[in-house]
C-alpha positions in Angstrom: -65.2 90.7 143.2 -65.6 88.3 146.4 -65.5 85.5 144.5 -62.4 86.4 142.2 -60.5 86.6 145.2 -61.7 83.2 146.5 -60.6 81.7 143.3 -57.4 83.1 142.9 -57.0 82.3 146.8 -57.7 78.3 146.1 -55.3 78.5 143.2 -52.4 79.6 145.0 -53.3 77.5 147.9 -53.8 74.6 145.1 -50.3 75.7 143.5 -48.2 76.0 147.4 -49.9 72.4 147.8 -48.6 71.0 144.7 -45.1 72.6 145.6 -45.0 71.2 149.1 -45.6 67.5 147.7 -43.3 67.5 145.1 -40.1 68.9 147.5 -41.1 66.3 150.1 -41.0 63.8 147.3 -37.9 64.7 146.3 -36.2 64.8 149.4 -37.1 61.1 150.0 -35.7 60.1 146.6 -32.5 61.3 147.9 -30.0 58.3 148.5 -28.3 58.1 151.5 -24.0 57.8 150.2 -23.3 54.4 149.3 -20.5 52.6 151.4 -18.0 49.8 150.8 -16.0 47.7 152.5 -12.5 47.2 151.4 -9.4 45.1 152.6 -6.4 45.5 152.5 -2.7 43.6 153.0 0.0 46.5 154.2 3.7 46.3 155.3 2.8 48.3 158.9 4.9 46.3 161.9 4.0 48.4 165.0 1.1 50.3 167.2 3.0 53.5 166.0 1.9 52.1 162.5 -1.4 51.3 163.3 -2.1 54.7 164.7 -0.5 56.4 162.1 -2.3 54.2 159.2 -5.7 55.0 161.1 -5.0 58.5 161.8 -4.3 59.8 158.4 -7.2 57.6 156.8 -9.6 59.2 159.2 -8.8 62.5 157.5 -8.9 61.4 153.6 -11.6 62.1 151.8 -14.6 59.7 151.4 -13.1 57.3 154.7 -15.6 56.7 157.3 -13.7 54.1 159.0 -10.4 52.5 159.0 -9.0 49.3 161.5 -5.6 48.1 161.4 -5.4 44.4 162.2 -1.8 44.0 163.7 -1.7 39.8 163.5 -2.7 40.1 159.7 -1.5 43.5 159.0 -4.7 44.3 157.1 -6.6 47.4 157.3 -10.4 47.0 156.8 -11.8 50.6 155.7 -15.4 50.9 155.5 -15.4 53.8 152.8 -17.9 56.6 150.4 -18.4 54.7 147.1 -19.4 58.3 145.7 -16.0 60.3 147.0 -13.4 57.7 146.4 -12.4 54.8 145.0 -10.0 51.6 146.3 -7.1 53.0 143.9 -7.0 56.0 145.8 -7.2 54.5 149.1 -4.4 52.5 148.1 -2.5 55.4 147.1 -3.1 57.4 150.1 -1.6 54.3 152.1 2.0 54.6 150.2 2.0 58.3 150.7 1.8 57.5 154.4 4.8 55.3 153.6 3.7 52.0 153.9 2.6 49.2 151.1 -1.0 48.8 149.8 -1.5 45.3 148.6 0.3 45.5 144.9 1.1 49.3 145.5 4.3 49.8 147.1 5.1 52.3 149.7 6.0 55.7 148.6 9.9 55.6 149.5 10.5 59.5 150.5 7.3 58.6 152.6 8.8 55.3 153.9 12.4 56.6 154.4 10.7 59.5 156.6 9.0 56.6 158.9 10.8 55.9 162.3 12.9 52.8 161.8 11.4 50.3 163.9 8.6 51.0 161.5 10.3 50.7 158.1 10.0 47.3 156.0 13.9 46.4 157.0 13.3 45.8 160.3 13.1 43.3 162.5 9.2 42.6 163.8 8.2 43.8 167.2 6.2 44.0 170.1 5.1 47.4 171.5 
């Protein structure tokens, strides 16, 4: 009887083994989210822009980082290949109210923007 026990024992020791290595491996085949970086032209003017632009980025899905460059007016977004897509990026950034390279501001969203930061006028410093 001594040594069914010892058998059965090694077996599911043998079995919790074979478990163990096959999680771990699977875990480890696991890829880390893929990121991009993408570039893009928009119609922002001001610091109010910037920080708004940035701000509301930050919170979209799939962004993990967003910079407004104010000389160039291009926002560089570093961005989860997996959760969204350059399209929708683009489409977030004319909901905010502003132009997205060939996608042009949304223009309840734009009218809604303070003036000094609306297409029509004149550039500024702040």
């Amino acid at each position: 009887m001594a040594t069914y026990r010892t058998k059965t024992m090694k077996k599911t020791i043998s079995i919790l083994a074979i478990i163990l290595i096959i999680s771990t491996l699977v875990s480890l085949a696991v890829e880390p989210p893929k990121t991009a970086e993408l570039k893009i032209k928009t119609s922002a003017k001001c610091g109010m822009c910037k920080k708004r632009i940035e701000r509301d980025l930050g919170v979209s899905k799939g962004i993990v980082n967003s910079n407004l460059n104010l000389d160039d007016k291009v926002v560089t977004i570093t961005y989860n290949t997996k959760k969204t897509s350059p399209a929708k990026i683009k489409e977030v950034i004319s909901k905010i109210g502003y132009d997205a390279d060939e996608v042009v501001a949304n223009q309840k969203s734009h009218d809604a923007l303070p003036g000094c930061c609306q297409k029509s006028a004149a550039a500024h410093k702040d």
